[in-house]
VOROTI-516284 format. One record per residue (C-alpha): residue in one letter; x, y, z. Coordinates in steps of 0.5 Angstrom, whole numbers, plus 2048, in hexadecimal, padded with zeros to 3 digits. Layout:
drenza_px_py_pz
A_X_Y_Z
...
//
This chain:
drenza_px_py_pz
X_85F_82C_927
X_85F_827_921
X_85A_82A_91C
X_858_827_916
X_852_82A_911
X_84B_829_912
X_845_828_90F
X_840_82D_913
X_83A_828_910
X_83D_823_915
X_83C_825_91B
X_838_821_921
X_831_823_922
X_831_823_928
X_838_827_92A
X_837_82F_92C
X_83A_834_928
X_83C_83A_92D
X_842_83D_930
X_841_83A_937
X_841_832_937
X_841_82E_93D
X_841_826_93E
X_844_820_941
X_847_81B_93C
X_84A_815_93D
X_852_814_93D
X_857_813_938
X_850_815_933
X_853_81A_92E
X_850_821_92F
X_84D_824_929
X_84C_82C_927
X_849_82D_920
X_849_834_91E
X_843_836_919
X_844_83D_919
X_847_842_914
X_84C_844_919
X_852_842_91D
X_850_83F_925
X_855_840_92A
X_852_83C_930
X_855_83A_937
X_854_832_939
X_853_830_93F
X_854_827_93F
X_854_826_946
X_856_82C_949
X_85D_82D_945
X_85B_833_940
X_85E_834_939
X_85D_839_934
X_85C_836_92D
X_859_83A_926
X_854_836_921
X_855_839_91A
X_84E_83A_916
X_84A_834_913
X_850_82F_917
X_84E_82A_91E
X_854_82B_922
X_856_825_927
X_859_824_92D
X_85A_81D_932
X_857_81C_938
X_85C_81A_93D
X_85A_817_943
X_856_812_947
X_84E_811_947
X_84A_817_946
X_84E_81D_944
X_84A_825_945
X_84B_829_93F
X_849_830_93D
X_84A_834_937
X_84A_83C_937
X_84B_83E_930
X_84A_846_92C
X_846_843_928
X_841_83D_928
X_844_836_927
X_842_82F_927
X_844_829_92B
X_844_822_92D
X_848_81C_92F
X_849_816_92B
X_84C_810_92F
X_851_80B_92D
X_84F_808_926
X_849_80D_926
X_845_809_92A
X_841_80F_92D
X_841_816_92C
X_83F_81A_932
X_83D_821_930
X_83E_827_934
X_839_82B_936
X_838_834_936
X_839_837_93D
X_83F_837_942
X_840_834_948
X_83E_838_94E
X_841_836_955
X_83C_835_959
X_83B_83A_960
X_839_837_967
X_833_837_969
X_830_837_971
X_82C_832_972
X_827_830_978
X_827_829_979
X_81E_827_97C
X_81E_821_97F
X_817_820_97E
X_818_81E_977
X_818_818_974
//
């Protein structure tokens, strides 16, 4: 994880700050985690499915590539709120993260009606 001091002023208005983010961005963006607490955030990454454990020190945006092909699933759980985003190559776009976590999804019977059209 590549850190570097932010400015908390900064951020994308339309990023959640959690401690649970999830998302799909694009490959080879750079994945950003900014830090506006007071505190050190230890947080697992998920890009894709591959996890790695990363820490983003207070008033600092940690970054990670994104590898990958298309769209890659992201989430983040951290012990305290963070912000995030993916910014594309030359920083085309940035793709925020939003709160909550990705849910596996449970089967369902369903009961097909023929009558309907």
């Amino acid at each position: 994880l590549h850190s570097t001091t932010g400015d908390a002023s900064a951020t994308s208005g339309g990023a959640a700050q959690d401690s649970a983010l999830t998302g799909v961005v694009p490959a080879e963006s750079t994945l950003q985690l900014t830090n506006l607490g007071a505190n050190r955030t230890k947080a697992t990454v998920s890009l894709g499915g591959a996890e790695q454990d990363v820490v983003v020190e207070p008033g600092t945006t940690g970054t990670l590539p994104v590898p990958g092909e298309g769209a890659v699933a992201v989430s983040v759980a951290a012990d305290q709120p963070l912000v995030g985003a993916a910014v594309t190559k030359k920083g085309a776009a940035v793709v925020p993260l939003g709160a909550g976590t990705v849910v596996e999804a449970k089967p369902l019977t369903a009961k097909l009606d023929p009558t309907l059209r």
